[in-house]
C-alpha positions in Angstrom: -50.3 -14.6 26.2 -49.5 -12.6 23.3 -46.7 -9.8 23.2 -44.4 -8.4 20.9 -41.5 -10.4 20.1 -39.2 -7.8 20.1 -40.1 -6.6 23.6 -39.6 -9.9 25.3 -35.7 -10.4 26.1 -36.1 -13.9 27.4 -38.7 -15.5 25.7 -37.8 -19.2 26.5 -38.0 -17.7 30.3 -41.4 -16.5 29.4 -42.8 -19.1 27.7 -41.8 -21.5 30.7 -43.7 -19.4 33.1 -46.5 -18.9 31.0 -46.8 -22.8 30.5 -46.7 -23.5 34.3 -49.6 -21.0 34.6 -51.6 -23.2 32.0 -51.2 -20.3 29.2 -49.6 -20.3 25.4 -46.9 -17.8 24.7 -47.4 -16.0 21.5 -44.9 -14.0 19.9 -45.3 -11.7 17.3 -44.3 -8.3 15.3 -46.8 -6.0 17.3 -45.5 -2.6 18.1 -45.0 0.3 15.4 -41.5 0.4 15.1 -39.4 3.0 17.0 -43.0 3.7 19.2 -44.0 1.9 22.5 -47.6 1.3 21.3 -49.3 -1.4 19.2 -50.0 -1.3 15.6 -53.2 -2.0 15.0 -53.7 -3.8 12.3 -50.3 -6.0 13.5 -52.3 -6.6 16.4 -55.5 -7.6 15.0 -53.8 -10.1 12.6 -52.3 -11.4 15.2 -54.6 -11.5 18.0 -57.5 -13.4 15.5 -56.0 -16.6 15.6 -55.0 -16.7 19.6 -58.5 -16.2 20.0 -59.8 -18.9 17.5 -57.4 -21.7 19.0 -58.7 -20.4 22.9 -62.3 -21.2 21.1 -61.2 -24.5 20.0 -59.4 -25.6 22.8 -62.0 -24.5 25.5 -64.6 -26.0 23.0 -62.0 -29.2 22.7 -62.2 -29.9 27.0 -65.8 -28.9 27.2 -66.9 -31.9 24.9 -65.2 -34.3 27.7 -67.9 -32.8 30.5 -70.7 -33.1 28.0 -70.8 -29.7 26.9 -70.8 -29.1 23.0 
């Protein structure tokens, strides 16, 4: 899960629930200041490496069922 750390008022809550749903908690500078809405560019520098280690990792449990 990725969402803006400064719109997340308990993250350790949020983290904890996201880990008993199997899922990461990413936290990161995403919104355009003083806006409700995402910056872009904040969002796509952020976004490429959550999706590079969900890759990895799903590449990572696939090898142990024979699957490259």
């Amino acid at each position: 899960m990725l969402a803006d750390s400064g719109a997340v008022p308990l993250p350790g809550r949020l983290a904890a629930t996201t880990d008993r749903l199997g899922a990461r908690l990413v936290l990161a500078d995403i919104a355009v200041p003083g806006e409700s809405r995402h910056d872009p560019t904040a969002l796509a520098a952020a976004i490429g490496p959550v999706l590079a280690r969900a890759v990895s990792d799903r590449a990572v449990r696939g090898r142990g069922r024979g699957q490259a």
